[in-house]
C-alpha positions in Angstrom: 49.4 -16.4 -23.5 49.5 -12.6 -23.8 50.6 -10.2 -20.7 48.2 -6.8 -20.7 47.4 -4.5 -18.3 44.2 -4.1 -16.6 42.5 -1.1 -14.8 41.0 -1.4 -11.5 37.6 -3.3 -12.7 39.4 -6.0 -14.7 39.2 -4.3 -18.3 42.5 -4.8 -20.2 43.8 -1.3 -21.4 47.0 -2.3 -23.1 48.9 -5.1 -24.3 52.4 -6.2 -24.2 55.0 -8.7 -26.1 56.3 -9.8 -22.8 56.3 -10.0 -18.6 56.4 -6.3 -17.7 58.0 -5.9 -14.4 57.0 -2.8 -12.7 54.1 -1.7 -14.6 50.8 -2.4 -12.1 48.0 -4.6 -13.3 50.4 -6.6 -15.6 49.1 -10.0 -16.0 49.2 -13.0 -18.1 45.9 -13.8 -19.4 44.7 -16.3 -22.3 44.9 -15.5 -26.0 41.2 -16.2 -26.2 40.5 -14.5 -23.2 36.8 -12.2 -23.7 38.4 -9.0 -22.6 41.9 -9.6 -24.5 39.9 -9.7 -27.8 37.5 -7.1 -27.0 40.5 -4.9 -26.3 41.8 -6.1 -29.5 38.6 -5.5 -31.6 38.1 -1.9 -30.2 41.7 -1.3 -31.4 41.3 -2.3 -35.1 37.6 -1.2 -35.9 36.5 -3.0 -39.2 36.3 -1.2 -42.3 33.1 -1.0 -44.2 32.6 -3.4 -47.1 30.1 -1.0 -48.4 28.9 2.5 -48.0 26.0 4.6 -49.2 26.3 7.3 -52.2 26.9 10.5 -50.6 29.4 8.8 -48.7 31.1 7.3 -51.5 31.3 10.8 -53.1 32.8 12.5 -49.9 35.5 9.9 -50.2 36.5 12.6 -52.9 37.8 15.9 -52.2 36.1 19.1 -53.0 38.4 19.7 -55.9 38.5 15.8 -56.9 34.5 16.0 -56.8 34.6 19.5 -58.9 36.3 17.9 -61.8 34.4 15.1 -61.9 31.6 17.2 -62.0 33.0 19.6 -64.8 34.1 16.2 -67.0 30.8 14.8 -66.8 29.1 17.6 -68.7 31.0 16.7 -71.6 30.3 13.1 -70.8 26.9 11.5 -70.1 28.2 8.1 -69.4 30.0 9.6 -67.1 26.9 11.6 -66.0 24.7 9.0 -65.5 27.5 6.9 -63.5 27.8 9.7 -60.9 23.9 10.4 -60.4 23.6 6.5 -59.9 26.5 6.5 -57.4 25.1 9.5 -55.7 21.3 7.7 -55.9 22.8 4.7 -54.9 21.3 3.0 -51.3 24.6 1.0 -51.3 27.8 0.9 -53.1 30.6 -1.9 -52.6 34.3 -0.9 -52.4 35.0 -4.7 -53.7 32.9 -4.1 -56.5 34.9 -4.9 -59.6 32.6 -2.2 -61.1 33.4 0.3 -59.1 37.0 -0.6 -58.3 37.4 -0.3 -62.5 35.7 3.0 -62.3 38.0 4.4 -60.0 41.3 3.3 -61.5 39.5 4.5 -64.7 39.8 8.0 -63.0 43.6 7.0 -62.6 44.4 6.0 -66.3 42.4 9.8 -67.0 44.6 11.2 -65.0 42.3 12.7 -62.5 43.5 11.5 -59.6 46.4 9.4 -58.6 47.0 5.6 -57.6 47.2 6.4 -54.0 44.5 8.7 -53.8 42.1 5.8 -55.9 43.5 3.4 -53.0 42.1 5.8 -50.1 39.3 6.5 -52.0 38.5 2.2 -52.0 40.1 1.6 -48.7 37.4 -0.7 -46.7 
């Protein structure tokens, strides 16, 4: 059972580990209850598995996308990889290719572990 509370046309609006005396429209409803896990699904969005090139590239700052930029003139592996990425309809963030390109960019030192792990949050 959870205990949430619900506005005036039924529609949970928050959620609560226990009975909470006092607060109006407190109830105890089902765990599986329709509304409870709509409430709970509107809360915690899902994360995209994949997304398209451009916005794989705006994952990177303007400064983190102006140094890849600069070390791929000296670089046409490098060069190639971006104008795929940018090209590319879809790219997974699972993908153990792209996952090793970005730590890549870690061991290179251009950018950090925790910016590589925002960069393939999903």
């Amino acid at each position: 059972m959870a205990y949430v509370q619900k506005d005036a046309d039924g529609k949970v609006t928050a959620t609560y580990g226990g009975p909470q005396p006092g607060v109006t429209g407190c109830v105890d409803i089902a765990d599986n209850d329709p509304g409870l896990l709509a409430f709970i699904a509107a809360q915690n969005p899902a994360k995209p598995q994949s997304v398209t090139g451009s916005q794989f590239i705006n994952r990177f700052t303007p400064t983190e996308q102006g140094a890849l930029a600069t070390a791929a003139q000296g670089n046409p592996q490098m060069l190639v990889m971006m104008i795929s990425m940018a090209a590319a309809g879809s790219i997974s963030l699972t993908d153990p290719q792209v996952v090793a390109g970005v730590m890549g960019l870690v061991n290179s030192g251009m950018l950090t572990q925790t910016r590589a792990l925002t960069i393939l949050d999903h």
